[in-house]
N, C-alpha and C positions, 0 to 999 in steps of 0.2 A: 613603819608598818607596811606589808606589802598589800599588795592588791588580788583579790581573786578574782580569778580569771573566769569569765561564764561561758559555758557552754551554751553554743547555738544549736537551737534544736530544730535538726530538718523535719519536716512531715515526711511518715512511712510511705515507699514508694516500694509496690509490687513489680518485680518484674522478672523476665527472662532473662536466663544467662544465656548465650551463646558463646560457644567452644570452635574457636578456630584457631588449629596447628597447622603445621607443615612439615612434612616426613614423608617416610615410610611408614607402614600398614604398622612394623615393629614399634615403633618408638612413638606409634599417637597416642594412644592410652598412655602410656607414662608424660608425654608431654601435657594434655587435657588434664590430668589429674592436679600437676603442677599448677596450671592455668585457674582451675576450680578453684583448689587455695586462692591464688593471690586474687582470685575475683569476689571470693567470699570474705575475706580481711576488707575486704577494700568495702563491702557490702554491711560489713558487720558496723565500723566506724563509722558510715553514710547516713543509716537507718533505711538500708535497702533490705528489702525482705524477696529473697528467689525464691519465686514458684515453680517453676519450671529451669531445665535445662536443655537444650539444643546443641547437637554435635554436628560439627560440618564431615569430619571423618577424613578420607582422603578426595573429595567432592569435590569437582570445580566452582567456578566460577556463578556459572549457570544454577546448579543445584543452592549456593549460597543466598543468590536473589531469590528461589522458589522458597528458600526456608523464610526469608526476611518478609515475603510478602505474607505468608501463615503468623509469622509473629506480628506482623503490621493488622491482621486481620482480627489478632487475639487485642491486639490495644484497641483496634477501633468498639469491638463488642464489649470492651470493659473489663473483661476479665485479667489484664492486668493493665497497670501504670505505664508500663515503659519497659527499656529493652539495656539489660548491661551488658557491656563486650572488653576484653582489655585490652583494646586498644580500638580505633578507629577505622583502622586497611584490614581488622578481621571481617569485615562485610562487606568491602567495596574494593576497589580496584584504582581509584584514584581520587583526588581529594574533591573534586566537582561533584562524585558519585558519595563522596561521606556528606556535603552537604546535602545534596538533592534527598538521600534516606532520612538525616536530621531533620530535615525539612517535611517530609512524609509523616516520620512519625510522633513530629509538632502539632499538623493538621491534623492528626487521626485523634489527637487531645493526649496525646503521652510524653514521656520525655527518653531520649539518648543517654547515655549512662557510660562514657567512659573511663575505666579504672587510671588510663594514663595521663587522658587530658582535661577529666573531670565531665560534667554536662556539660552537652552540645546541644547549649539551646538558642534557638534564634528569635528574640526576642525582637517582633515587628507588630507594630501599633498597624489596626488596622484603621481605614479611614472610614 
């Protein structure tokens, strides 16, 4: 007799997608739409629900963090959960800089939500 298997059920987690490609002006809207998909698969199976989405466009570096702080400022008011991205280096520029934002938008009460390497939560007891 086999065993069934249970599903583990996450609690619903609202939150923002952000869209970061890299190209030409031509091929971002086809890359971001790809991106959408494999962010919503990945949101559908989680129990993540998008409210919003954010497009970095062909926008540096600069403009990324202006976006990240408006979405850090939508977790801390509440109006959503947390922040999904698919991948980690779509918001940051090195890996010191992916903690320090996980860590940001820990404190504001949300959670990090990536599609590749799952949440990025930093789990510290405080004293």
């Amino acid at each position: 007799m086999s065993k069934k298997k249970r599903k583990v059920h996450e609690p619903e987690i609202r939150c923002i997608a952000y869209l970061s490609v890299y190209g030409n002006e031509n091929e971002t809207e086809i890359r971001e739409r790809k991106q959408l998909r494999y962010i919503r698969e990945y949101a559908a199976s989680h129990n993540i629900t998008i409210t919003k989405i954010m497009h970095k466009d062909v926008l540096g570096q600069r403009d990324v963090n202006l976006h990240f702080e408006r979405m850090l400022s939508m977790v801390k008011e509440g109006f959503v959960d947390g922040i999904i991205i698919a991948n980690s280096m779509a918001v940051s520029n090195s890996i010191v800089d992916v903690y320090m934002k996980a860590g940001r938008v820990a404190e504001a009460g949300g959670v990090m939500v990536s599609v590749d390497e799952g949440r990025l939560t930093m789990k510290i007891v405080r004293c």
